[in-house]
C-alpha positions in Angstrom: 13.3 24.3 -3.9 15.1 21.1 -3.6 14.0 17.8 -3.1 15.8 17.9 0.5 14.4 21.3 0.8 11.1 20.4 0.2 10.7 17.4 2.5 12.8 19.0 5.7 9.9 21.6 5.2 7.1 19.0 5.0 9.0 17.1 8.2 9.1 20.7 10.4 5.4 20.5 10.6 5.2 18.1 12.7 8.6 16.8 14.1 10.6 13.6 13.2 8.3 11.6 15.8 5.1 11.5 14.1 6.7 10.6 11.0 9.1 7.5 12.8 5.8 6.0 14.1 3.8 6.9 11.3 6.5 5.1 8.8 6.6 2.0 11.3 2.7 1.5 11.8 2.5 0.4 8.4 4.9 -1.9 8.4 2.5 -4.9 9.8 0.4 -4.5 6.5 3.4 -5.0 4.4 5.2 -8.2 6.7 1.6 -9.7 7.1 0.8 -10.7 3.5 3.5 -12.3 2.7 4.3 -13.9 5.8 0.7 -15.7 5.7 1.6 -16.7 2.0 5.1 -18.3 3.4 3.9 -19.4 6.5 0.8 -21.5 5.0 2.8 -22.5 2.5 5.2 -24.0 4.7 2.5 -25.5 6.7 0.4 -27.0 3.9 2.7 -27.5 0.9 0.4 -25.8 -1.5 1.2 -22.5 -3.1 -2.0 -22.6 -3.6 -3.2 -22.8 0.0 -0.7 -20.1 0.7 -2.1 -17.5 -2.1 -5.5 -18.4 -1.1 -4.7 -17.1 2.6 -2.7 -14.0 1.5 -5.1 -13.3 -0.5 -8.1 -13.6 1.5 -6.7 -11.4 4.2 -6.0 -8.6 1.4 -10.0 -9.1 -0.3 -10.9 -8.5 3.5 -8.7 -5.5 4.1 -10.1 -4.4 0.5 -13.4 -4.9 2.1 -13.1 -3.3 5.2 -10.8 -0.3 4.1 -13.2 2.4 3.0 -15.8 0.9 5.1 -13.4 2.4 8.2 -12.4 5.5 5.8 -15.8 6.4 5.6 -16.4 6.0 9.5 -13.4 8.5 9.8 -14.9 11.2 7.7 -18.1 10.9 9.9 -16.2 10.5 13.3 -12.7 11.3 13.3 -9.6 8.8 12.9 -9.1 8.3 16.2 -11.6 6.3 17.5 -11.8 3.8 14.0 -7.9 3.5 14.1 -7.8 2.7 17.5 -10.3 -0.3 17.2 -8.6 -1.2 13.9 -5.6 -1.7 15.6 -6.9 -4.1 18.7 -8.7 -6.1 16.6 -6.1 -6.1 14.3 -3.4 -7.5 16.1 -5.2 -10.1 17.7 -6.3 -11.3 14.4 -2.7 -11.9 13.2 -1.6 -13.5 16.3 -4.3 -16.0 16.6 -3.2 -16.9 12.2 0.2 -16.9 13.6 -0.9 -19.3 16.6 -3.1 -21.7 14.1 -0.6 -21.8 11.6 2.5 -22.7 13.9 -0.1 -25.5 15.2 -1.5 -26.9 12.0 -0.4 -30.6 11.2 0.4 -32.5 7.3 -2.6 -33.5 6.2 -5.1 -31.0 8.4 -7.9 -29.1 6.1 -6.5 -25.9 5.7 -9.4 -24.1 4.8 -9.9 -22.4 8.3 -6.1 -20.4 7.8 -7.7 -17.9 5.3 -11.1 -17.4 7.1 -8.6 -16.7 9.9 -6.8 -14.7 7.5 -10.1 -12.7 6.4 -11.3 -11.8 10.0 -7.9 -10.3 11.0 -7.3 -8.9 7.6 -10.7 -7.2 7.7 -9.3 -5.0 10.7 -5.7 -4.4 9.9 -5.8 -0.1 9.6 -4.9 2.1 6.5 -2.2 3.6 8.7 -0.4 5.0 5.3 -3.3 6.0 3.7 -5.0 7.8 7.0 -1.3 9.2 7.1 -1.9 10.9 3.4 -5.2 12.3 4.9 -3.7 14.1 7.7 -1.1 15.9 5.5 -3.8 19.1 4.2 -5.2 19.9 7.8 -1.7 19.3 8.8 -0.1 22.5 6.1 -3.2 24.6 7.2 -2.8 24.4 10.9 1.1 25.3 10.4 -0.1 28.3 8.5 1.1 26.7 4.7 -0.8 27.3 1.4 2.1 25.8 -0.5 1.3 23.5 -3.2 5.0 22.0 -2.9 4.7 20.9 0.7 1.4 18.8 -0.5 3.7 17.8 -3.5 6.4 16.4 -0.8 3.8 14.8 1.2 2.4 12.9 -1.3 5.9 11.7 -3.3 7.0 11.0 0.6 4.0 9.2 1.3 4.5 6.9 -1.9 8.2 6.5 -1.2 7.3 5.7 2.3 4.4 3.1 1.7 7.0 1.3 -0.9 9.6 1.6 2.0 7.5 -0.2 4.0 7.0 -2.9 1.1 10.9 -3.4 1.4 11.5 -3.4 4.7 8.5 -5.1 5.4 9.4 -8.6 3.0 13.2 -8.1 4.3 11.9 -8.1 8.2 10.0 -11.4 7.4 12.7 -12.7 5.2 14.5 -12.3 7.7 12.7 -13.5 10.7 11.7 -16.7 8.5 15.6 -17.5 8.2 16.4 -16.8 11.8 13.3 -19.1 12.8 10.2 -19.5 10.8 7.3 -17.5 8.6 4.9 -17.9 12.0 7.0 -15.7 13.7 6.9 -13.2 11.2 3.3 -13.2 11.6 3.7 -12.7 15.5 6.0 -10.0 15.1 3.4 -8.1 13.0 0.7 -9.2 15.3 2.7 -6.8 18.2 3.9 -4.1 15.9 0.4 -3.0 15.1 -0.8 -2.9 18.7 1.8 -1.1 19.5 2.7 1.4 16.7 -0.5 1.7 14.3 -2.6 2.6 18.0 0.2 5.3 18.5 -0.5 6.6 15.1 -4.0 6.7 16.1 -3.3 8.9 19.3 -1.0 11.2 17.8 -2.4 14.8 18.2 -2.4 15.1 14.4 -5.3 12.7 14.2 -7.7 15.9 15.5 -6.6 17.8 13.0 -8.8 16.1 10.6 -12.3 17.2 11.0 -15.4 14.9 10.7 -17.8 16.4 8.5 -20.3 16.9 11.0 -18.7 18.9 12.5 -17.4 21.5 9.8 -21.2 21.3 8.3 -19.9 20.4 5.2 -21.7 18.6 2.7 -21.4 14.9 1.6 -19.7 16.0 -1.5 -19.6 13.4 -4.6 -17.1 10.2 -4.4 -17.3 8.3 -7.0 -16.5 10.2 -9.9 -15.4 8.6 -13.4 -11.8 10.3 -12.5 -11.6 8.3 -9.0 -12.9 5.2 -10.8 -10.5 5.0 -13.2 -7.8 5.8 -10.8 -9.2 3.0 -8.7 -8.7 0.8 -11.5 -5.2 1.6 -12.1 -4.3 0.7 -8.5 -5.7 -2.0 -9.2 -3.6 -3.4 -11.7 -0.9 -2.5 -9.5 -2.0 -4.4 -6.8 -1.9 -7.6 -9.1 1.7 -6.7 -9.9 2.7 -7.1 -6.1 0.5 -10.2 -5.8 1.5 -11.9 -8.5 5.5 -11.1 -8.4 5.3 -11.9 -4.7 3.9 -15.4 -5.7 6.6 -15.6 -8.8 9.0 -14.9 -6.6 8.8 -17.3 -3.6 7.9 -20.3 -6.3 11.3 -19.6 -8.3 13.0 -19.2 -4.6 11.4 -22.6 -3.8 12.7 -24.2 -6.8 16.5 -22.6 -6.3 16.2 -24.2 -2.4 15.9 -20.8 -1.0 12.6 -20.4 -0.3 14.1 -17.9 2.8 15.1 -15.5 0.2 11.7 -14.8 -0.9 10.3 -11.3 1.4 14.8 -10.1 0.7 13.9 -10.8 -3.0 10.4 -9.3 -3.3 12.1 -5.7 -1.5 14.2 -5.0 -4.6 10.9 -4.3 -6.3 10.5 -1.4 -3.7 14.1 -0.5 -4.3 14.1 1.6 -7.0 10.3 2.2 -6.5 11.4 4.1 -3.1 14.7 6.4 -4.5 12.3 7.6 -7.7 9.2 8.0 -5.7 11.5 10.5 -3.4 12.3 12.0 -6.8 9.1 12.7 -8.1 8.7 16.0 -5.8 11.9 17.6 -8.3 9.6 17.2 -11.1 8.5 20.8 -13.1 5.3 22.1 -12.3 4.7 22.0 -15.9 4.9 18.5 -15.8 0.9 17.8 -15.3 -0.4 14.9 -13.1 -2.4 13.4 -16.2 0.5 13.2 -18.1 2.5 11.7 -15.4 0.2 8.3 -15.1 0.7 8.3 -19.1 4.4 8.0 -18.9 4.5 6.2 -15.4 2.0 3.5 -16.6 4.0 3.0 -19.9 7.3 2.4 -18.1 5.8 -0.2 -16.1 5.0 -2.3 -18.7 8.6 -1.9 -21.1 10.1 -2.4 -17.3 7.7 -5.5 -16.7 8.8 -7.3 -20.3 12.1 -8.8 -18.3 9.9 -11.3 -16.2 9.3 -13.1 -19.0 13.2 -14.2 -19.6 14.0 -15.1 -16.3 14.9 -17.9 -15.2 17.4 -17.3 -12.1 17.2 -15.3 -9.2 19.9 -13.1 -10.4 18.2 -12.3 -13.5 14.9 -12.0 -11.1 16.7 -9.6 -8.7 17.6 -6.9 -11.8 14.0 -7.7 -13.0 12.4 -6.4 -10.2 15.0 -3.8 -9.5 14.1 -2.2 -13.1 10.7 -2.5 -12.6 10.3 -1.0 -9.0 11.6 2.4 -10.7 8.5 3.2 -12.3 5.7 1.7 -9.5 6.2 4.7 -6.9 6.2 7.2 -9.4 2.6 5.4 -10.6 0.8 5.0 -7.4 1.6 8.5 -6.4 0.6 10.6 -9.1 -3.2 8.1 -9.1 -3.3 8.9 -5.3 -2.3 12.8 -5.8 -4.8 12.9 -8.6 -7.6 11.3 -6.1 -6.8 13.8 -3.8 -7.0 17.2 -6.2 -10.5 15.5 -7.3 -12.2 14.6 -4.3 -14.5 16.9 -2.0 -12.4 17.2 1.6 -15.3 16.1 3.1 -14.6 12.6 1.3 -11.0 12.1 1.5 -10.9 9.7 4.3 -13.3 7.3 1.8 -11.5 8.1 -1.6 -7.9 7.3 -0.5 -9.1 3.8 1.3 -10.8 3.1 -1.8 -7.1 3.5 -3.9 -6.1 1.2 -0.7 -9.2 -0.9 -0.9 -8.7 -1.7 -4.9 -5.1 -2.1 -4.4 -5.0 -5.0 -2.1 -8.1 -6.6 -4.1 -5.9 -6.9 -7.1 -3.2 -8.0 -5.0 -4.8 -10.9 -3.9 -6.3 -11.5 -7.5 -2.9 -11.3 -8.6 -1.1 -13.5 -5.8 -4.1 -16.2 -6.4 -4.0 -16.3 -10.3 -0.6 -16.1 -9.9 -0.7 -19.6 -7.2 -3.1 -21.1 -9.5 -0.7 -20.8 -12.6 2.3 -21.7 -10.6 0.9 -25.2 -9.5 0.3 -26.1 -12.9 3.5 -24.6 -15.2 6.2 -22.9 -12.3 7.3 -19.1 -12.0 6.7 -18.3 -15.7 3.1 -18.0 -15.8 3.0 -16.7 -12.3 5.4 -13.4 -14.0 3.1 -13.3 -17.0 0.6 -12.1 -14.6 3.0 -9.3 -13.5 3.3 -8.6 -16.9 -0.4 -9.0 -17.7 -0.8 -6.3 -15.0 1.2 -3.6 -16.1 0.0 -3.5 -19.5 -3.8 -2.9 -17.8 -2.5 -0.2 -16.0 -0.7 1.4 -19.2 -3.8 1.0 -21.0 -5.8 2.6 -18.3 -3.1 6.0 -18.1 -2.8 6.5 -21.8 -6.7 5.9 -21.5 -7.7 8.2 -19.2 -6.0 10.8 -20.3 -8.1 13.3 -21.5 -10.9 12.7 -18.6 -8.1 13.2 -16.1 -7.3 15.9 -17.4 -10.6 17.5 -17.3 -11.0 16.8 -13.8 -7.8 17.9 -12.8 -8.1 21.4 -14.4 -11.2 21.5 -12.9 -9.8 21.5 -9.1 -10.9 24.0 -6.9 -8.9 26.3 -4.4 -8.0 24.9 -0.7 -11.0 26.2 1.6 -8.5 28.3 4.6 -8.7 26.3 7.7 -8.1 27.2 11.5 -5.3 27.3 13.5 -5.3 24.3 15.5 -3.0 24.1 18.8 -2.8 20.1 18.9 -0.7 20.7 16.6 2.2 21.9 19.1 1.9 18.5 20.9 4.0 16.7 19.3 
């Protein structure tokens, strides 16, 4: 089956307007981290300020991510998304609102407390999104390991989609008229789009726990640990190129260029994440994160030499080849390993870790750029890949323990939401 093949199979299930609002909900998490670094940089003048804000609202997303996943294995997605989403947006317009008002020489401390309390709320639509896929196959009356093959190398291509279109929109909007905006744009998007998501009729197809009668299976294994780790280490990569990036933009008098510049990463990251679902069979998940993890770091080695934001842009366009392919085999690998009963928890914990190293990354990567420039912002980046190549080549041999040790899909229902779509 081809790639095509495969993902006009996975789309059939549930119609092209699930997956429009779906792709679109997550959107605000991608334009809202690096608008508040841009914006509060703008307002402030620090980079530092500006990582410290971006940062704090991913720690409290990190935070409050599984806390919410785990809610939704007890009591369904609907009612924690929908909350997420109100509470949400208004925390990103009232940052927007603060930031727009904040004055030279004003303490700036309050913008990432802001940050934190709106961050804390802003929902997992991506990851809730990978949930749904299983019940989703079942209720359709598919058993297919390929179609959970597309969803998952669709679901990484789409969340780095998002993490290109997200930095262009704000690039964009910050051009047009300023980084504040950006954050009110965002503000709106996720009232209107991530509460949609959380409406959708797919959202009952995942069953709470209580009432299946299942078990509370395991969640953290060594396996899920170590793959928590690895997103991890890509987080910092985003965090700490992001931060690279807008300081070398700064120093070219582009600053504007920043979010365009940041989305080549998810160029390439996007077209080989579509790609991974034409890989063999043979080709096992374990040895996937090996070779994935490698190529980040011989693709990360370029950051080093730059100095222009030519040479940045072919940087980052090599290097977004190999992050897709990454974070979906470590969330695929999650998934094969972890009790359904769990899911909800284990893939907002892959979330969770990988906007806590973001905003390590995005602050080390501040810190270091105060004192020396872009350079030792990118070594971060660099720093980063090699953790997460250490951690695949690693982790091998438990991985691949765990992941011959998978057991069958458990049949599920027919479900008739499903038809409302």
């Amino acid at each position: 089956m081809s790639p095509v093949q495969s993902y006009l199979r996975l789309f059939g299930l549930t119609g092209p307007l699930y997956v429009a609002v779906a792709f679109i909900g997550r959107l605000p998490m991608a334009m809202s981290q690096i608008a508040a670094l841009l914006a509060v940089t703008a307002a402030t003048g620090s980079y530092g300020a500006g990582g410290a804000t971006a940062g704090a609202l991913a720690v409290a997303n990190a935070i409050g991510a599984p806390i919410a996943g785990s809610l939704t294995d007890r009591v369904g997605q609907r009612p924690v998304l929908l909350v997420q989403s109100i509470a949400g947006a208004i925390g990103l317009g009232v940052l927007a609102v603060l930031t727009a008002t904040h004055a030279q020489g004003d303490p700036w401390w309050p913008l990432p407390v802001v940050a934190a309390l709106g961050g804390a709320f802003v929902p997992q639509v991506g990851t809730m999104a990978r949930v749904r896929w299983r019940p989703i196959s079942r209720a359709a009356g598919s058993e297919d390991p390929r179609v959970m093959d597309a969803a998952f190398s669709y679901e990484g291509a789409a969340d780095e989609a998002s993490f290109v279109l997200g930095p262009a929109v704000v690039g964009l909007i910050a051009a047009l008229l300023n980084p504040m905006a950006a954050l009110a744009v965002a503000a709106v998007m996720l009232g209107i789009f991530a509460t949609w998501f959380a409406v959708h009729p797919t959202g009952a197809l995942v069953i709470p726990a209580g009432l299946t009668g299942a078990g509370r299976g395991r969640l953290l294994t060594p396996a899920l640990l170590l793959l928590a780790a690895t997103q991890l280490s890509i987080g910092m990569v985003f965090g700490s190129v992001q931060t690279g990036t807008s300081v070398l933009a700064t120093q070219a008098g582009e600053p504007g260029l920043t979010g365009l510049l940041h989305a080549l990463l998810g160029v390439g990251s996007v077209i080989a994440g579509l790609l991974v679902v034409a890989l063999p069979q043979r080709f096992a998940y374990p040895q996937r994160l090996r070779v994935f993890t490698s190529s980040m770091l011989v693709l990360a080695l370029p950051l080093l030499l730059v100095d222009t934001l030519v040479g940045l842009a072919f940087a980052l366009l090599g290097l977004g080849v190999a992050i897709a392919p990454s974070m979906i085999t470590t969330f695929t690998l999650a998934e094969r390993a972890t009790p359904v009963e769990r899911l909800g928890a284990a893939m907002t914990i892959l979330s969770a870790t990988t906007g806590t190293g973001y905003a390590v990354g995005a602050a080390l990567a501040g810190r270091l750029a105060d004192i020396g420039g872009h350079r030792p912002a990118l070594a971060v980046s660099v720093g980063a890949t090699a953790l997460a190549c250490a951690l695949g080549v690693g982790g091998y041999r438990l991985l691949t323990r765990t992941d011959r040790a998978r057991s069958e899909p458990e049949p599920a229902p027919q479900h008739p939401e499903l038809s409302a779509r």
